[in-house]
ZAMARGU-4260 file (C-alpha; in steps of 0.2 Angstrom, whole numbers, plus 5000, padded with zeros to 4 digits):
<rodrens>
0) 5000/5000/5000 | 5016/5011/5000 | 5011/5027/4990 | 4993/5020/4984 | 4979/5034/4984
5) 4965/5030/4996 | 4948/5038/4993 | 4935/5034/5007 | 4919/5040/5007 | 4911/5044/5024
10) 4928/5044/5031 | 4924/5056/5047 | 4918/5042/5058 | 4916/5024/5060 | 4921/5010/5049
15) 4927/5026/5037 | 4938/5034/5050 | 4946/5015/5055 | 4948/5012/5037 | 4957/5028/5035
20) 4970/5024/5047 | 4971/5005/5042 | 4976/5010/5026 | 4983/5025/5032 | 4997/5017/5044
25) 5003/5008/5028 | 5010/5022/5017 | 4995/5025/5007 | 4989/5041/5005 | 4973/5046/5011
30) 4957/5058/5004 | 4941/5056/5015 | 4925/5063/5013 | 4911/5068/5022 | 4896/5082/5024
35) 4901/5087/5041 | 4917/5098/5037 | 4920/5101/5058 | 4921/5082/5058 | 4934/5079/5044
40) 4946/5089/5052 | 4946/5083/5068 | 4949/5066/5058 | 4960/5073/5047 | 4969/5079/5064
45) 4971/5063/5070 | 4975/5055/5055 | 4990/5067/5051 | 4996/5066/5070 | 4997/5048/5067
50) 5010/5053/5053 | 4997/5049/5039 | 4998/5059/5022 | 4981/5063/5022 | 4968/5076/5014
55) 4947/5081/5017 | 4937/5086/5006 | 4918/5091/5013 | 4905/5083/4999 | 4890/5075/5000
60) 4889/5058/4991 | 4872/5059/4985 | 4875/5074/4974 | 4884/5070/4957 | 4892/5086/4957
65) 4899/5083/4972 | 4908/5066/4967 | 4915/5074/4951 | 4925/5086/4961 | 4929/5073/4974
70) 4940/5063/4962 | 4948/5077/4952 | 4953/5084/4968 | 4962/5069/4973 | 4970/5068/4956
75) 4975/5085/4955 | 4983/5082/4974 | 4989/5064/4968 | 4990/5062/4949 | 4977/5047/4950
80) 4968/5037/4961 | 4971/5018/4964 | 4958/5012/4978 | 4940/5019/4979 | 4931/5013/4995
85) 4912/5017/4993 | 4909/5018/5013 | 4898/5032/5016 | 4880/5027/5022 | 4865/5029/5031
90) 4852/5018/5040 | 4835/5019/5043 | 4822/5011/5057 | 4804/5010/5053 | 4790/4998/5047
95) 4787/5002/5028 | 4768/5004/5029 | 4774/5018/5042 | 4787/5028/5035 | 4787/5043/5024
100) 4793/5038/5007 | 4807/5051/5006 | 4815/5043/5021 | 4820/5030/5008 | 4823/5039/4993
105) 4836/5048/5005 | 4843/5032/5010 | 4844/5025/4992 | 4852/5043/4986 | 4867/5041/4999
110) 4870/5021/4999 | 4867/5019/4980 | 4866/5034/4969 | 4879/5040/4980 | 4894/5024/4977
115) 4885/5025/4958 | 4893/5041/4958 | 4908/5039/4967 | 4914/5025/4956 | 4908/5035/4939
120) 4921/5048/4940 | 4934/5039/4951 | 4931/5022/4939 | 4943/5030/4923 | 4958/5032/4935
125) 4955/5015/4943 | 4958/5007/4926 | 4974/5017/4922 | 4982/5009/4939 | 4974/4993/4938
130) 4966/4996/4957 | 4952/4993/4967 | 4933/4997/4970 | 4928/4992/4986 | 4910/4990/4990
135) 4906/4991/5010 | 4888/4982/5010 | 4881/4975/5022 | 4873/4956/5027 | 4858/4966/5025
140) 4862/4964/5005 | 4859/4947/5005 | 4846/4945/5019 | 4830/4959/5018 | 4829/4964/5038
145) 4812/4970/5042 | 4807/4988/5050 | 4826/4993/5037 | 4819/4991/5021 | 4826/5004/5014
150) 4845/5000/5018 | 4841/4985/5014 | 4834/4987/4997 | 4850/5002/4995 | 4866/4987/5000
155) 4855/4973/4986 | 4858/4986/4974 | 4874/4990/4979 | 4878/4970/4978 | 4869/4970/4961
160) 4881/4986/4954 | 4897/4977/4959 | 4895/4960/4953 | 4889/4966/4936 | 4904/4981/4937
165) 4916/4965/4942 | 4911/4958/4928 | 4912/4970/4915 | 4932/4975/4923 | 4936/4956/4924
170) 4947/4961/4906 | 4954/4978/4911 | 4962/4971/4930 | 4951/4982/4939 | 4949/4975/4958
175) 4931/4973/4964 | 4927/4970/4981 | 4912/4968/4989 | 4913/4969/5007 | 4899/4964/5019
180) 4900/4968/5040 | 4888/4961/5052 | 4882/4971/5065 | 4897/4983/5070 | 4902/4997/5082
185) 4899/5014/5073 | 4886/5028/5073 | 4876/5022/5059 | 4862/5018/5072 | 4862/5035/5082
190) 4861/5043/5066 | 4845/5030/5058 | 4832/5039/5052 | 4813/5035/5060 | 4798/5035/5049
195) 4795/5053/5047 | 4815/5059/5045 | 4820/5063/5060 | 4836/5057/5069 | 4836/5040/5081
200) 4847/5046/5092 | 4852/5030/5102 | 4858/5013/5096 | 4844/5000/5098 | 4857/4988/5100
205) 4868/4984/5114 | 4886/4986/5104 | 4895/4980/5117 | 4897/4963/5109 | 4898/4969/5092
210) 4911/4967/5080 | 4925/4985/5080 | 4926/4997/5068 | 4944/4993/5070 | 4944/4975/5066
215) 4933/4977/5051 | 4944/4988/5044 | 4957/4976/5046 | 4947/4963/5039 | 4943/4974/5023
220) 4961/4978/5021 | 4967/4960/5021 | 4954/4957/5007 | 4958/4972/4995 | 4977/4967/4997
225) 4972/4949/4990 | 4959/4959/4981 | 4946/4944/4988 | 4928/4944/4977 | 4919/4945/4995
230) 4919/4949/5011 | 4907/4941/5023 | 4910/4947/5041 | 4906/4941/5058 | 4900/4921/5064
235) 4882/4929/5064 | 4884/4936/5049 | 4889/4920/5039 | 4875/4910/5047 | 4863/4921/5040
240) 4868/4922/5025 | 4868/4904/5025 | 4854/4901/5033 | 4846/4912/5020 | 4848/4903/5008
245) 4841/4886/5012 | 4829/4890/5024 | 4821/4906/5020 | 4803/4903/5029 | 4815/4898/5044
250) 4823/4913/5043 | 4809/4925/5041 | 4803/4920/5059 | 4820/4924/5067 | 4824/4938/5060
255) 4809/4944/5065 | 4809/4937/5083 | 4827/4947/5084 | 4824/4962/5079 | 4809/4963/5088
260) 4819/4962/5104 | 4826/4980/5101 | 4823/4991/5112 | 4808/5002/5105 | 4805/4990/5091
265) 4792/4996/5080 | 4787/4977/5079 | 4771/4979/5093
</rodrens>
């Protein structure tokens, strides 16, 4: 990773920020992005006293504008870009006979449309280096979680994009990763959005037990460097998934029966 340009999307805070320095601490250089500009530099701060080369720049994924800008400013700081990681997203809590359609749309916008974008401008670079799109999905790409229909219809359309973008790259040496935590440490539940918009606020979960922000990082480093296909992350996570796939009635029970543990679950 000595020298390789590093773009991460939503690379403020959680699974971004760890990725940032995991990538960071091994000579890459580094260009996060985020909306919160206050944010960024306090990450860029602690990137940089770390002794990581490191940049910000403030954009908001879901705008395509703002992705354009994003990957000609790391090559104008750089002279290319070798690894995009499409990290930045948003979740959202609430039965969909409930919730206000624009609460998915906005989910879709910045978990889609917005690594849609990213890769689009940061794609032609990629090719020139031979490097790597990572994709951090999610096991809610391959199993539909109930009262989160919205992330989880945004992470199968993430998975969908980056097999058939695998595919069409498979002659041009472009690296596609698609990379899948379980249920991890970060602020992605305090910053859900409920039914009508409006911030969460508190985990539901207790994340006591729950995979690091640091160790998946590490794990999705070790899989760009042997720029692995997939990424399925935690025990949980690979039972599900497995589970899934030949018992899906089975599985519709206790998904539901989990999640309708959490503390105020809209499941009554």
């Amino acid at each position: 990773m000595k020298d390789k340009i590093v773009v991460i999307t939503g690379g403020s805070s959680g699974i971004g920020k760890a990725l940032a320095f995991q990538f960071g601490k091994q000579g890459a250089k580094i260009l996060i992005t985020g909306r919160n500009q206050s944010a960024l530099d306090a990450t860029k701060a602690s990137l940089q006293s770390s002794g990581i080369e490191v940049e910000s720049f403030q954009a908001d994924v879901s705008k395509e504008e703002d992705n354009k800008a994003m990957a000609s400013y790391a090559v104008e700081l750089w002279g290319g870009i070798d690894i995009l990681i499409n990290n930045a997203g948003i979740s959202m809590r609430a039965l969909f006979e409930e919730v206000d359609l624009e609460v998915i749309k906005k989910v879709m916008d910045i978990n889609f449309y917005g690594a849609l974008y990213a890769t689009k401008y940061c794609l032609p670079h990629i090719i020139k280096s031979k490097g790597s799109v990572v994709g951090v999905s999610s096991i809610a790409g391959y199993r539909g979680l109930p009262a989160r229909v919205g992330y989880s219809a945004s992470k199968f359309a993430l998975q969908g994009f980056l097999e058939a973008l695998r595919t069409e790259m498979l002659k041009k040496g472009v690296h596609i990763l698609t990379a899948c935590p379980g249920f991890t440490t970060s602020n992605i539940r305090k910053v859900a959005l409920t039914k009508d918009g409006s911030v969460q606020g508190e985990s539901p979960r207790d994340e006591s037990k729950e995979m690091s922000a640091e160790e998946c990082a590490l794990s999705i480093y070790k899989a760009t460097k042997k720029r692995k296909k997939f990424l399925l992350l935690t025990t949980q996570g690979k039972f599900v998934v497995w589970m899934n796939k030949f018992f899906p009635g089975f599985m519709d029970k206790m998904v539901y029966n989990a999640l309708a543990k959490e503390a105020d679950s809209p499941f009554k």
